[in-house]
KEKE-327948 format. One record per atom (N, C-alpha, C): x, y, z. Coordinates in steps of 0.05 Angstrom, whole numbers, padded with zeros to 5 digits, always signed. Each point is the difference from the previous one (the first is absolute). Example, Ala and Ser with C-alpha at 12.3 -4.5 7.8 and 13.67 -1.06 7.14 Angstrom:
<rs>
+00264-00114+00156 -00018+00024+00000 +00018+00024+00000 -00007+00021-00014 +00016+00024+00001 -00015+00022+00014 
</rs>
This chain:
<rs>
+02078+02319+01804 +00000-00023-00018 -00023+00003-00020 -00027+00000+00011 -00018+00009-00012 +00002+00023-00025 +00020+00014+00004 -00003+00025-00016 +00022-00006-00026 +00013-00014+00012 +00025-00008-00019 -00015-00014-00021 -00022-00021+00006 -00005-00019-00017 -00021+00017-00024 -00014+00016+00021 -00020+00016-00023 +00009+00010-00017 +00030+00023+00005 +00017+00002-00019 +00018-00009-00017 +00010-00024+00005 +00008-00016-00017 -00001-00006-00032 -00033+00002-00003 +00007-00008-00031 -00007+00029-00013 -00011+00022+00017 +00014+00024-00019 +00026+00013+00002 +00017-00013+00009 +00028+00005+00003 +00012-00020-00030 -00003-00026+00007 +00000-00014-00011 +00000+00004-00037 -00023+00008-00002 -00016+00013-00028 +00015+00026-00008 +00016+00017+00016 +00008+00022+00002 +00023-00007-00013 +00019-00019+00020 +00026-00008-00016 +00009-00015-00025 -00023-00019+00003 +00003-00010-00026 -00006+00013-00028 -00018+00018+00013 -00010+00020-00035 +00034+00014-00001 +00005+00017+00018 +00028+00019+00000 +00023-00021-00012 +00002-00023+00005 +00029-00015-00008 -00016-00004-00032 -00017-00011+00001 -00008-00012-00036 -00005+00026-00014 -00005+00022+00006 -00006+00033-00013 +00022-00002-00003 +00029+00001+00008 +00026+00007+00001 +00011-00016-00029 -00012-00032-00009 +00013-00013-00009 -00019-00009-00016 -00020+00012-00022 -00024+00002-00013 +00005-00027-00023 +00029-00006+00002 +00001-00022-00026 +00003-00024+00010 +00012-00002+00025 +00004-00020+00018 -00026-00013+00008 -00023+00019+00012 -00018-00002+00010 -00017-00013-00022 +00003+00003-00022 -00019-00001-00023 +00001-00034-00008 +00028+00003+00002 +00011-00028-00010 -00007-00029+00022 +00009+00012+00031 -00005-00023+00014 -00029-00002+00002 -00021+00017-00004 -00027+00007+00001 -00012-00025-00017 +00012+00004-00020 -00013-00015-00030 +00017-00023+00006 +00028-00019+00010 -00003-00018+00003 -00005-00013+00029 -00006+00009+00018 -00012-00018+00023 -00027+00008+00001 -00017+00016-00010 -00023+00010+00009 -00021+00002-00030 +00011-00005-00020 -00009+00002-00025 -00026-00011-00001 +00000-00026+00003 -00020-00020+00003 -00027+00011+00014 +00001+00026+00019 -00018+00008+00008 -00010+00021-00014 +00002+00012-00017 +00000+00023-00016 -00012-00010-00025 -00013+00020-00007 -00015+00001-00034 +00024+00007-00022 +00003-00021-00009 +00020+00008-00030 +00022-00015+00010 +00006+00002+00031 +00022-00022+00008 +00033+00012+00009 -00005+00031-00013 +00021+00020+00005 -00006+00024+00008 +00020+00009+00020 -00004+00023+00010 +00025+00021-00011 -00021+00029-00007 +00023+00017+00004 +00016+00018+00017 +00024+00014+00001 +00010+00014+00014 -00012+00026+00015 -00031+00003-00019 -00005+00028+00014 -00024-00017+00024 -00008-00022-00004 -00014-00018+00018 +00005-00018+00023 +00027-00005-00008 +00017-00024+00018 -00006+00013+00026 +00017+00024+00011 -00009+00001+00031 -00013+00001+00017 -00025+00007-00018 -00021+00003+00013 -00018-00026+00004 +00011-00014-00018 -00009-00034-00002 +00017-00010+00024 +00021-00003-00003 +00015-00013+00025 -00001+00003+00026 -00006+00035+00002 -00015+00013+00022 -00029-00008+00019 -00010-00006-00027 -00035-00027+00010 +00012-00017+00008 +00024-00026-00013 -00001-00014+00008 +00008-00009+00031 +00019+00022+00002 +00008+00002+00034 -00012+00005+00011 -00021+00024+00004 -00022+00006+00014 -00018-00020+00005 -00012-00011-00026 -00017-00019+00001 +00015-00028+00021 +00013-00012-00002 +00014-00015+00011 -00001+00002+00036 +00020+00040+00002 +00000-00005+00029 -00028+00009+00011 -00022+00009-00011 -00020-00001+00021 -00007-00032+00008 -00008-00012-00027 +00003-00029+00001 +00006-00018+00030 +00032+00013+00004 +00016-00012+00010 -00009+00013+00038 -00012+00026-00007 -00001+00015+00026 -00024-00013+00011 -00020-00015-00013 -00032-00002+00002 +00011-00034+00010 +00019-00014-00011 +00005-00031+00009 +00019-00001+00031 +00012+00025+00002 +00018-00001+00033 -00010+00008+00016 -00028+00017-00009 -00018+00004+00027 -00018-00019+00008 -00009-00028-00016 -00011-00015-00006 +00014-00018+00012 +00023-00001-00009 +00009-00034+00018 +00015+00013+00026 -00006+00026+00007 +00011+00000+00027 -00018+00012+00013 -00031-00007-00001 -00022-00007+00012 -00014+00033+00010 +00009+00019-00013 -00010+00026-00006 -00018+00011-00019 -00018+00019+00014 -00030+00005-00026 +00018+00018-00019 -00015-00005-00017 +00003+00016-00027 -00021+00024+00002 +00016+00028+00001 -00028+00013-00001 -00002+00009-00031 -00031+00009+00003 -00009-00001-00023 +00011+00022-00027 +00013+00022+00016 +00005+00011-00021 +00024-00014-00017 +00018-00021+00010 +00024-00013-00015 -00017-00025-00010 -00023-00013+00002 -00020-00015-00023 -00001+00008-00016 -00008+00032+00004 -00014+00019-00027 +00024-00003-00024 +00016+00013+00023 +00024-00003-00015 +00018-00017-00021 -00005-00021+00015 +00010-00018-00016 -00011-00012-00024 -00027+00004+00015 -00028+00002-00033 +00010+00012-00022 +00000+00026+00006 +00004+00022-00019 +00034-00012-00017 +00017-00001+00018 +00024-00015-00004 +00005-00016-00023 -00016-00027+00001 -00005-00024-00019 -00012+00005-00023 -00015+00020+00007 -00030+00005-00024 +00019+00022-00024 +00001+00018+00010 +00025+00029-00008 +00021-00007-00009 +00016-00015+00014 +00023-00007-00007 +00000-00024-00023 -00012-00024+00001 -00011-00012-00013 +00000+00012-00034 -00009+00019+00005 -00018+00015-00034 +00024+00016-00004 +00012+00009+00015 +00031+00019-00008 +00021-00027-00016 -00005-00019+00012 +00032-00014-00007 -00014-00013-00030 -00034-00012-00001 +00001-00014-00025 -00001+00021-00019 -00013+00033+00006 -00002+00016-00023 +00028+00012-00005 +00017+00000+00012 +00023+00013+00012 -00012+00037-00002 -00019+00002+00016 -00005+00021-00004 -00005+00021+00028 +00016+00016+00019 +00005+00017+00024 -00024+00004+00002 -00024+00000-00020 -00017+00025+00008 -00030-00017+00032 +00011-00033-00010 -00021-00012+00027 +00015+00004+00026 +00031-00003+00005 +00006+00000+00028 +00005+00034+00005 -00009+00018-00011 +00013+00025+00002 -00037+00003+00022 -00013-00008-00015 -00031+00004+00011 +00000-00014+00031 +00019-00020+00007 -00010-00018+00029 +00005+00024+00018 +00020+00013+00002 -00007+00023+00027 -00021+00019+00003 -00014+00003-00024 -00019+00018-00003 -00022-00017+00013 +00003-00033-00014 -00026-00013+00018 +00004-00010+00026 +00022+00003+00008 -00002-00008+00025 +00000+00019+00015 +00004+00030-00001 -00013+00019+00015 -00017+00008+00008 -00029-00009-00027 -00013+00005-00001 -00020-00026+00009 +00010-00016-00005 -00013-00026+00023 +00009+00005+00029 +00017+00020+00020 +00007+00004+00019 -00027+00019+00011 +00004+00025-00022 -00023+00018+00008 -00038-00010+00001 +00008-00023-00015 -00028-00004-00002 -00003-00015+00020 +00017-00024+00021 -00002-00015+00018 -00009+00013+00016 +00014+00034+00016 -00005+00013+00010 -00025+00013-00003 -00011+00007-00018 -00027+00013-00016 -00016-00021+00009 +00001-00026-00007 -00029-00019+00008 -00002-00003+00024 +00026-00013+00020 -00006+00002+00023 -00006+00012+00021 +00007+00038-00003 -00007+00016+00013 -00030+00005-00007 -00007+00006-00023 -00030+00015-00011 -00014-00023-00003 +00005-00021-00015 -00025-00026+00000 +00004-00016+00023 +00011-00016+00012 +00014-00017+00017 -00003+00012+00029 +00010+00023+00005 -00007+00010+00027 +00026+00000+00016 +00023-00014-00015 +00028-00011+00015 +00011+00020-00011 +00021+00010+00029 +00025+00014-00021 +00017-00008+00011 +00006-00005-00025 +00030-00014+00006 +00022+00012+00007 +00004+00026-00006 +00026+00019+00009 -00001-00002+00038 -00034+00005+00010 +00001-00004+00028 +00012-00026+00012 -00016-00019-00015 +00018-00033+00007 +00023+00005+00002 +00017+00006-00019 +00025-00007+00000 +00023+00021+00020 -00028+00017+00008 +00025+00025+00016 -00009+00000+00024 -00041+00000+00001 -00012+00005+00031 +00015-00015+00020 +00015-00022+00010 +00007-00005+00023 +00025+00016+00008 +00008+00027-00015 +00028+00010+00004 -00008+00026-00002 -00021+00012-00007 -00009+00026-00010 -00034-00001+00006 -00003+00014+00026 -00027+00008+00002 -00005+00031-00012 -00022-00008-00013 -00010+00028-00024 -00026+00002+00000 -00015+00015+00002 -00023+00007-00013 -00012-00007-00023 -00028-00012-00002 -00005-00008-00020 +00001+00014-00028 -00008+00030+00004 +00004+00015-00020 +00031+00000-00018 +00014+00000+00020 +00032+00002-00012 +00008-00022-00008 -00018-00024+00011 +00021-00025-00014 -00020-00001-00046 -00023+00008+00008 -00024+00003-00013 +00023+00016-00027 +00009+00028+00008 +00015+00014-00013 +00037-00012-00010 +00009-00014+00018 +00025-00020-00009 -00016-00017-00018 -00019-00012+00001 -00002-00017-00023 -00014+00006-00033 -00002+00019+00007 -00012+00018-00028 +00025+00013-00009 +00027-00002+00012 +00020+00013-00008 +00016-00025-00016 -00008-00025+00016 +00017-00020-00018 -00013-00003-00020 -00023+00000-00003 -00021-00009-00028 +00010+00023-00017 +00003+00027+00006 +00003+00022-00024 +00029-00006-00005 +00024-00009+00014 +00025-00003+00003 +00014-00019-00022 -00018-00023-00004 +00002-00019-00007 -00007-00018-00030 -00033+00029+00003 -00007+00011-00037 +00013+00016-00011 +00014+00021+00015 +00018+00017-00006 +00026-00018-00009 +00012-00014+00016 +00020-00014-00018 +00001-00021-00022 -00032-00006-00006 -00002-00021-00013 +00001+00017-00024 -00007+00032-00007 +00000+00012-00027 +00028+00012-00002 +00010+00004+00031 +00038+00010-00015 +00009-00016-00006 +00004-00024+00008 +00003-00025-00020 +00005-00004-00031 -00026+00001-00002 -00009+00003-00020 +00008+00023-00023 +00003+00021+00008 +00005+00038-00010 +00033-00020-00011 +00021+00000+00018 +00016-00010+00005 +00013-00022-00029 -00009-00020+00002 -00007-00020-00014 -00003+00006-00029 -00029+00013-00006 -00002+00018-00032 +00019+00015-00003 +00013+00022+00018 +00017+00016-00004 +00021+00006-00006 +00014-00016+00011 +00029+00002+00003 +00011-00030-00011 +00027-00002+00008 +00021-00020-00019 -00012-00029+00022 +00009-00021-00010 -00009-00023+00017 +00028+00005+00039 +00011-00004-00018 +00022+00015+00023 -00009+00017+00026 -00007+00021-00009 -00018+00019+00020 -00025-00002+00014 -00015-00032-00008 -00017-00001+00008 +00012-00023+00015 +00023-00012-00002 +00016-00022+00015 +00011+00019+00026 +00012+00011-00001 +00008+00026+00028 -00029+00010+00003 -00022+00015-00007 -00018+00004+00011 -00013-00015+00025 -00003-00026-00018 -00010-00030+00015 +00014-00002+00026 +00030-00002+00001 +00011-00005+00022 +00002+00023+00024 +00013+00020-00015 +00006+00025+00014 -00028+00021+00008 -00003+00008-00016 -00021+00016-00011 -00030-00008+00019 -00006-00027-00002 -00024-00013+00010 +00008-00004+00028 +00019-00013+00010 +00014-00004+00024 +00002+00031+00019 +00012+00022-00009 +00002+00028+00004 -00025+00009+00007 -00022-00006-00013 -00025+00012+00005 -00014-00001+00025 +00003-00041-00005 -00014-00015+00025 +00012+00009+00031 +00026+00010-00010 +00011+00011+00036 -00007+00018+00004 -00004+00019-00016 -00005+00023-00001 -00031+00005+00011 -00027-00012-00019 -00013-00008+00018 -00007-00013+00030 +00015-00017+00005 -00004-00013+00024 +00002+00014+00017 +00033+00022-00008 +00006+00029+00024 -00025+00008+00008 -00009+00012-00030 -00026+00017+00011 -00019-00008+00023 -00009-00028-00012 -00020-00014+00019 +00005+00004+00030 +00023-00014+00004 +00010+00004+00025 +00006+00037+00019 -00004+00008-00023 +00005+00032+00014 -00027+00006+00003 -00019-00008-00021 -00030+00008+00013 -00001-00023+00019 -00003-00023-00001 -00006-00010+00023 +00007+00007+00021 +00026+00014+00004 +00009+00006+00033 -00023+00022+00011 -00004+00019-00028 -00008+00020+00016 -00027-00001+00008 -00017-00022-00002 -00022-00017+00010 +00010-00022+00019 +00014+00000+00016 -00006-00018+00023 -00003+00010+00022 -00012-00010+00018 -00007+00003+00037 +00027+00013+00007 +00000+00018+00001 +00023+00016+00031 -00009-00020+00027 +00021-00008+00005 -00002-00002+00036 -00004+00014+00018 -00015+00006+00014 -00002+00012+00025 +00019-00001+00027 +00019+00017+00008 +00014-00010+00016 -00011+00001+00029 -00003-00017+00016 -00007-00006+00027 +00022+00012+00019 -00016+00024+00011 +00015+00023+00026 +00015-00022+00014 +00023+00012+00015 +00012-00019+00014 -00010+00014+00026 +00001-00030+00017 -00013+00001+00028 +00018+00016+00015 -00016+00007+00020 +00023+00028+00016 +00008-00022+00020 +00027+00005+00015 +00009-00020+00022 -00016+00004+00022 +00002-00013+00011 -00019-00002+00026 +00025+00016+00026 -00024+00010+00008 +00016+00012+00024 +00017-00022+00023 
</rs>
């Protein structure tokens, strides 16, 4: 359930850019008359619409993800605050400038507000949080958990500039499949890893001789 809801509004953001990309005059048109009023000049165009409409659903369902954990008496953790910060603020400046280039930046900052959560609380703070969240299921050595968390911090700056590479580079499109696929692809791909070094740092059991029968 949990995982469904995290993904949600980049699924969400995903489909709606793909249906309004498909239908660039459509998108332009309902843009400028239900959403006009939010926008500079009051009209949007076709090469802008989806990516506008795209905020507005995103923006909406984190919204919506941050109020059902809320009234059904569940914490909010902090990285979906950040999130939704970045969300309002980003998205916000995309729909009045109609301009891609603030919400194209929120994954870059919210990566990089991930790596740095990790960065303060291991090296200033003294907490690591990758141990919190795993030590009661995975006994490790301090060195190795020391080394997992310097992998999320480089992991995490590292995706905040392909992002970015991404973004300047290529068509808005490609950085729409990047975002979903592309970013999604990575994160499993890392986690594999983690988990394959982690195995090969844990305690072997010792197996206990079996007792000889008694005469």
């Amino acid at each position: 359930m949990k995982l469904l809801l995290d993904f949600l509004p980049l699924l969400l953001f995903f489909v709606t850019f793909k249906y309004a990309d498909g239908q660039p005059d459509w998108a332009a048109a309902f843009a400028t008359e239900h959403l006009g009023f939010l926008v500079s000049g009051g009209k949007v165009g076709p090469t802008e619409a989806p990516v506008l409409l795209a905020t507005i659903v995103v923006m909406l369902a984190t919204i919506s993800q941050v109020l059902f954990l809320k009234l059904r008496g569940r914490k909010v953790d902090l990285m979906l605050w950040i999130s939704l910060g970045l969300v309002a603020t980003l998205g916000a400046a995309t729909v009045y400038f109609h301009n891609q280039t603030f919400i194209m930046w929120k994954p870059t900052l919210l990566y990089w507000a991930i790596s740095t959560v990790f960065l303060v609380s291991r090296f200033l703070l003294g907490r690591d949080l990758l141990r919190k969240m795993l030590g009661p299921q995975v006994d490790l050595p301090d060195a190795v958990w020391t080394r997992l968390t310097l992998a999320w911090i480089v992991f995490f700056l590292a995706l905040g500039f392909a992002n970015l590479y991404v973004a300047y580079s290529f068509t808005t499109e490609a950085w729409a499949n990047f975002k979903v696929f592309g970013v999604t692809g990575l994160i499993v791909l890392f986690t594999l890893g983690q988990g394959v070094y982690m195995s090969r740092h844990l305690p072997h059991e010792t197996e206990t001789p079996a007792e000889e029968p008694k005469p």
